[in-house]
C-alpha positions in Angstrom: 0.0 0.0 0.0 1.4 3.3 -1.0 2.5 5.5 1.7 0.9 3.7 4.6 1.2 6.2 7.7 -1.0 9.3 5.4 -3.5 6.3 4.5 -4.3 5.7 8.0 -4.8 8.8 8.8 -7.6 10.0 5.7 -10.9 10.4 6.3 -14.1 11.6 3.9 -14.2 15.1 4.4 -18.0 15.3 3.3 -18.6 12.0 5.7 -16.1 11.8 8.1 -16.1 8.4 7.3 -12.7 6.7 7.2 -11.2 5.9 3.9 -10.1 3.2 2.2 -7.1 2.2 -0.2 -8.3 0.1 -3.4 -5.2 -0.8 -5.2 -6.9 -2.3 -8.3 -8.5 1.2 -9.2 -6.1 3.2 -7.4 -8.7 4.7 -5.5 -9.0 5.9 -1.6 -13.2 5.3 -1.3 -15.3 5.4 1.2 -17.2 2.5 2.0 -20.3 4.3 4.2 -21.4 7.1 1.0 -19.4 5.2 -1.6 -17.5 8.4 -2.6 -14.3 8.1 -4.7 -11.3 9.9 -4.5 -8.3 9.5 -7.1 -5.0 9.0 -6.9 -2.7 11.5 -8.9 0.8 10.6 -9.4 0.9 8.6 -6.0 -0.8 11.9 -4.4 -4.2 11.4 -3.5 -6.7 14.2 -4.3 -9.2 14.9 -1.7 -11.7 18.1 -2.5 -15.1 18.0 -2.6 -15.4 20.8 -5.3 -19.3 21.3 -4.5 -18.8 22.9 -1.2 -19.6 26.7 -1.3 -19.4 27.5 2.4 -15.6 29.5 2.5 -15.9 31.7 -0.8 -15.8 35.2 0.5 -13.4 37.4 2.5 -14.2 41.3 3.7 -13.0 42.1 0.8 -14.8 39.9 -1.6 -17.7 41.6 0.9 -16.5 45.1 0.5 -16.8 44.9 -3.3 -19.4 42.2 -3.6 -17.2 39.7 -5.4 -16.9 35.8 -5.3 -13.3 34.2 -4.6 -13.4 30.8 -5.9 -9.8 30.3 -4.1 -9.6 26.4 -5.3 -9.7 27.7 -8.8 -7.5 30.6 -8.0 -4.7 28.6 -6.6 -4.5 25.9 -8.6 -4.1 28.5 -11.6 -2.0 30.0 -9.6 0.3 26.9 -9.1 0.3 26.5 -12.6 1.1 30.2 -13.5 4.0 30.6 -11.3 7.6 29.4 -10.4 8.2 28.3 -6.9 11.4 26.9 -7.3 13.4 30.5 -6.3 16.1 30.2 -8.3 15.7 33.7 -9.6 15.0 35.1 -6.4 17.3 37.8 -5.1 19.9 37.5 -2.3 18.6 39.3 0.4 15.1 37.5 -0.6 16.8 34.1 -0.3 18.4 35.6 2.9 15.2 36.2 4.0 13.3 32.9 3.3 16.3 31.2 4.8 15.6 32.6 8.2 12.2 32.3 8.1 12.3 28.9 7.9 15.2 28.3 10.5 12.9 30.0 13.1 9.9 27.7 11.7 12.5 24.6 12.2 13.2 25.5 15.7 10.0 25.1 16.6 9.7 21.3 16.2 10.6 19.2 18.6 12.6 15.9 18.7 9.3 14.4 20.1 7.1 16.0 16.9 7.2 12.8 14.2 3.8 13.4 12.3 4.3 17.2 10.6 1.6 18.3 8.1 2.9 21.0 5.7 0.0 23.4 4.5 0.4 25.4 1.2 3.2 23.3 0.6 4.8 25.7 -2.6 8.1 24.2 -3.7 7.9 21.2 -0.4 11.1 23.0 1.0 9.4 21.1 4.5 10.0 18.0 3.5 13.7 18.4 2.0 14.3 20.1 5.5 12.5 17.3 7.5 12.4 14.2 5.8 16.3 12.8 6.3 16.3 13.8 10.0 13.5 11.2 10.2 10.3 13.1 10.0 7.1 12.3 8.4 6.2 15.2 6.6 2.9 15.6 4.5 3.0 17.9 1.6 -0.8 19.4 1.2 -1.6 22.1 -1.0 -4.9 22.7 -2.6 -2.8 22.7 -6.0 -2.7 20.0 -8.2 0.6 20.8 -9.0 2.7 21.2 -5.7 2.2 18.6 -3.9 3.0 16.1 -7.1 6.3 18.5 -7.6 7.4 18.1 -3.7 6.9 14.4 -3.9 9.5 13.8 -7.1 11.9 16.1 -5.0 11.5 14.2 -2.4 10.9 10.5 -2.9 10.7 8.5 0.6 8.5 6.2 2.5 8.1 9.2 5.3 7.3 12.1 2.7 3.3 11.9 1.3 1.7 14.4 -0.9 -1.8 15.3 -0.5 -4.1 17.6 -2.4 -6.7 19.1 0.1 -8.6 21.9 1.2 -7.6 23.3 4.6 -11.6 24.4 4.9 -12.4 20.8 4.3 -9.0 18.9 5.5 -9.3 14.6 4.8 -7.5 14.4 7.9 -8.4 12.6 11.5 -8.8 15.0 14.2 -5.9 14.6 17.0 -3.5 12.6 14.8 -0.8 15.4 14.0 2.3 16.5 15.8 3.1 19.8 14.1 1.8 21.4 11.0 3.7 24.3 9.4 1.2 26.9 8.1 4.1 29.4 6.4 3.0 32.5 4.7 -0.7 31.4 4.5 -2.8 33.3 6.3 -2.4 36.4 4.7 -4.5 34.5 1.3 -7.1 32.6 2.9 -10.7 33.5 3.0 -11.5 33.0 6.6 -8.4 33.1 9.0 -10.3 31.8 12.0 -12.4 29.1 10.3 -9.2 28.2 9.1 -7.6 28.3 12.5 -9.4 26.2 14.2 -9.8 23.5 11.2 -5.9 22.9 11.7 -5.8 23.3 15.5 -8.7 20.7 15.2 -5.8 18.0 14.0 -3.4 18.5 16.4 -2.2 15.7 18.9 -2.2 17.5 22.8 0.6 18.8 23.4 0.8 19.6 19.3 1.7 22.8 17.9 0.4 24.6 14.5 3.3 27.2 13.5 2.1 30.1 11.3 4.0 32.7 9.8 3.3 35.5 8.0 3.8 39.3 7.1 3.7 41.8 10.0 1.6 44.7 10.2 1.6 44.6 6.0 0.0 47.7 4.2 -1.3 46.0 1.7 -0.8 47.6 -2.1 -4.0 47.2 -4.3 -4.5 47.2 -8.5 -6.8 47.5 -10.5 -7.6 44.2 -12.3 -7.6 44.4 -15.9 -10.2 41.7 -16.4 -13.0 42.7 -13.7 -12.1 46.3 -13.3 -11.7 45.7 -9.6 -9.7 46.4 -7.0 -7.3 43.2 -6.5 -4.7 43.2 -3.5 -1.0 42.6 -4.0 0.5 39.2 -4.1 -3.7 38.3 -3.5 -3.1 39.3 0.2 -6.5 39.5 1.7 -5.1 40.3 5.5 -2.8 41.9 7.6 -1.4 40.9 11.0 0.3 42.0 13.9 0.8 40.2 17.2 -2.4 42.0 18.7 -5.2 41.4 16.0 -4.2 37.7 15.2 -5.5 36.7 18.9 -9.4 37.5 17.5 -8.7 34.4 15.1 -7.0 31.6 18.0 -10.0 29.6 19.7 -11.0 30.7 22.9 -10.4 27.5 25.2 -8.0 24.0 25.0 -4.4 26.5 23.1 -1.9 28.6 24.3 0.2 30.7 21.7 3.2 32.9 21.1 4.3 35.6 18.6 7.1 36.9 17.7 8.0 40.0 15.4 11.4 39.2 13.4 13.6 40.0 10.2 13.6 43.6 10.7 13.6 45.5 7.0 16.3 47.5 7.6 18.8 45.0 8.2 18.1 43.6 4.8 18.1 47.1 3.2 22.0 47.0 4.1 22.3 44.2 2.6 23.8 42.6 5.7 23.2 39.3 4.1 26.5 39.3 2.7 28.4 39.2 5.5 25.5 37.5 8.1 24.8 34.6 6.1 27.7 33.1 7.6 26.2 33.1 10.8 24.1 30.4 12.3 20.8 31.0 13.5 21.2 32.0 16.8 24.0 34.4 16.3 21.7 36.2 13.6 19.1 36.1 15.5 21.1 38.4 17.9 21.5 41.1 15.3 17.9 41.0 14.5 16.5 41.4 17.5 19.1 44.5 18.4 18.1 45.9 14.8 14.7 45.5 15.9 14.8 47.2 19.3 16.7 50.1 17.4 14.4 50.6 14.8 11.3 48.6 14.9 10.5 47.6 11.5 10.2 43.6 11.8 8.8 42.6 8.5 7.4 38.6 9.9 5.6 37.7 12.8 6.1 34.3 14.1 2.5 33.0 15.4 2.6 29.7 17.5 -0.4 28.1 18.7 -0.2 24.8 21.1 -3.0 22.1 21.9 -3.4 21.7 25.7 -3.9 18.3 27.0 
């Protein structure tokens, strides 16, 4: 049976019902409703496209619009290079660090981690040889196939899903990594409390995402609407997130980091030497001095 620990864990997301694995067809099914759910390149892909309930933000509101954000990101995906080669140094820089305070996060006792918006599956090259299982999900097509040819091994699975309608057991992860999200999604808190929903006690969901963004708007040349940069529907700051974290059963952190003026002076050059911790020195000093951290660092733990 192909990747056995992410078959175990799948459910029907319209049902509930577990599913199951029929390796004649290729299908995961469900044996209660009888739906059917293919299997794509080894990647099983689990959206039930009649669901309507998450198609709307304030924005979509504001200017009486629909967001059809499967169809969005899946074009998207398709559209769009996630590979960063062409990405500038201080960008790289950037990313780097970002994901070294994501990494520090997880700990030794974490072995389930479910990576959400998965983009070029840097998760599971970072995860997968220390051990990890890591689960690539992206409501994509394309990303999750991508991350798995990357990253061939029994502990790496790639899964095509909805986070508003996750195939996923409740209480069965360790961690799931939620980076640079939030920011797109329709609904932050129904979202929210879908993935904390998952989590093991004790199990942490790590979010990341742009701090206190302004965020830049066009005017789109099909619709004649206004149409946020980088389809940013949100912005955050360690106060306002709070309104989207349940109210009982989680504790959380934040933290504000990668202040913008150390990148402006290119510091990368020099700094990219250092290892985490000592960078993390210079960025916290830059950001007592200045105060223009450009990532806030959300972390949100499951109480037993």
């Amino acid at each position: 049976m192909k990747n056995n620990f992410l078959f175990s864990l799948l459910i029907d997301p319209i049902t509930r019902d577990p599913l199951i694995y029929d390796s004649d067809t290729d299908i995961l099914f469900s044996r209660d409703s009888g739906h059917k759910y293919p299997i794509i390149e080894s990647v099983p892909k689990i959206i039930n496209d009649e669901d309507k309930s998450v198609e709307t933000s304030a924005l979509h509101k504001e200017f009486n619009t629909i967001f059809r954000y499967i169809n969005h990101y899946n074009l998207d995906a398709e559209s769009f290079d996630y590979s960063e080669k062409n990405l500038s140094g201080v960008i790289k820089n950037e990313f780097r660090r970002l994901r070294e305070s994501i990494i520090r996060e997880i700990s030794d006792e974490m072995n389930i981690i479910l990576d959400v918006g998965c983009g070029n599956g840097w998760v599971s090259k970072e995860l997968v040889p220390s051990g990890k299982k890591v689960i690539s999900m992206d409501i994509s097509s394309v990303n999750p196939i991508n991350a798995l040819k990357q990253v061939q091994h029994e502990n790496h699975a790639g899964l095509i899903a909805d986070a508003f309608n996750l195939p996923i057991k409740e209480n069965s992860i360790d961690c799931i990594i939620a980076s640079e999200i939030l920011e797109h999604v329709p609904d932050p808190k129904i979202f929210i409390s879908k993935l904390v929903a998952l989590l093991k006690n004790n199990g942490a969901l790590i979010i990341t995402t742009p701090y206190n963004e302004i965020i830049e708007y066009n005017l789109c040349v099909h619709c004649n609407k206004p149409t946020p940069r980088f389809a940013h529907l949100h912005s955050f700051n360690e106060d306002n997130i709070i309104q989207f974290v349940p109210m009982t059963g989680v504790t959380w952190t934040s933290k504000k980091f990668s202040d913008k003026i150390l990148s402006k002076i290119r510091s990368h050059i020099i700094l990219k030497y250092l290892p985490f911790r000592c960078w993390e020195v210079f960025d916290n000093l830059f950001n007592k001095l200045f105060n223009k951290p450009t990532r806030l660092k959300f972390v949100i733990r499951k109480m037993q």
